[in-house]
C-alpha positions in Angstrom: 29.4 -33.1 -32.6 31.2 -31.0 -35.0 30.8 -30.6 -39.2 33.8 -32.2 -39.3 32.9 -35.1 -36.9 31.1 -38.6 -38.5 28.5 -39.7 -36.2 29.4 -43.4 -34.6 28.5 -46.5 -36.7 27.8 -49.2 -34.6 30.3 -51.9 -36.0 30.4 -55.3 -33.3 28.1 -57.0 -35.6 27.2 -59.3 -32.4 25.7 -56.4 -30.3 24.4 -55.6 -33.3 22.3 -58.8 -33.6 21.6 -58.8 -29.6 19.7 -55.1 -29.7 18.3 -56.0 -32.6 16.0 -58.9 -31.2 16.0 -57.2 -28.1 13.8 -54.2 -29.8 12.3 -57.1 -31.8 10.7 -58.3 -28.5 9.5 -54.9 -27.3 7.6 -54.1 -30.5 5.8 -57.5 -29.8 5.3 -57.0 -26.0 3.9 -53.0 -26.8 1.8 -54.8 -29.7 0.7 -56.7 -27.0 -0.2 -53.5 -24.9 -2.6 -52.1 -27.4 -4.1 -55.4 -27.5 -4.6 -55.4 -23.6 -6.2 -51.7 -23.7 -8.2 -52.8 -26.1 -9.9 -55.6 -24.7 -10.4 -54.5 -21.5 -7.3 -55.9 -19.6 -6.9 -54.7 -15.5 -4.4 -51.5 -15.3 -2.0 -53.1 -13.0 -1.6 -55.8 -16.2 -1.1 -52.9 -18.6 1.6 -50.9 -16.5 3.0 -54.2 -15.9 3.7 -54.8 -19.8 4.2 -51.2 -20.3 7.7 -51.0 -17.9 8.6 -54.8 -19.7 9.0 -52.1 -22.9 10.5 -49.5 -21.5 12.8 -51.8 -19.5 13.7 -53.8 -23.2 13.5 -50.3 -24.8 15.8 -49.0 -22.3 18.4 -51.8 -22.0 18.7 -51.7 -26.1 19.7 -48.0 -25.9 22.4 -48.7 -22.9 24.0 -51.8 -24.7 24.7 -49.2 -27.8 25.6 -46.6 -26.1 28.5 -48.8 -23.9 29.4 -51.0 -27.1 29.5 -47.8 -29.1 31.7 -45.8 -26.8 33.8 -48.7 -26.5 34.5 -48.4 -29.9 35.3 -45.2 -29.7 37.8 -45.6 -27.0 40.0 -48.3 -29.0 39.6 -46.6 -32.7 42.9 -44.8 -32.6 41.2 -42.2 -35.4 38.1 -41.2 -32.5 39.7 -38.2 -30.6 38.1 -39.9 -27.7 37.8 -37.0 -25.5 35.0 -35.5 -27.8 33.6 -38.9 -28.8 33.3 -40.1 -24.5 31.2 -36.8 -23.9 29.0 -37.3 -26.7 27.9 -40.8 -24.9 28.2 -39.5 -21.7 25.1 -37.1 -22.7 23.5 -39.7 -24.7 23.4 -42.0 -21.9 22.4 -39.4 -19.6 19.4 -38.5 -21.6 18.2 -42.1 -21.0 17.6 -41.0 -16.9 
């Protein structure tokens, strides 16, 4: 991104809403985590709950990245060259 570049707002105030709860539910479920390590739970239980987070964690980050760079795309202002490579690395950093 460039000095002159703003950084991408998230404006669909529906998506919005939908990551939100959707990171809601992961900080409960890794709350939940901690609990299990600390009273004892089986390792396969923890791992279990432990890619439910990442999973949530993960599916959060690819719903802002799409509705974000859909944005982009239809804002007649976003050069969207510059603005679909930005995503394109975001989302790659999520492999």
């Amino acid at each position: 991104m460039t000095a002159d570049e703003a950084p991408h707002t998230l404006k669909d105030e529906q998506q919005s809403l939908e990551i939100r709860k959707r990171l809601s539910r992961a900080h409960g479920q890794l709350g939940a985590v901690v609990r299990m390590l600390d009273e004892g739970s089986s390792c396969e239980d923890i791992v279990t709950q432990i890619a439910a987070v990442s999973k949530a964690v993960n599916a959060a980050a690819f719903t802002l990245i799409s509705t974000s760079l859909k944005e982009c795309l239809v804002d007649s202002e976003v050069d969207s060259g510059p603005a679909s490579e930005k995503f394109q690395k975001l989302f790659l950093s999520l492999a």
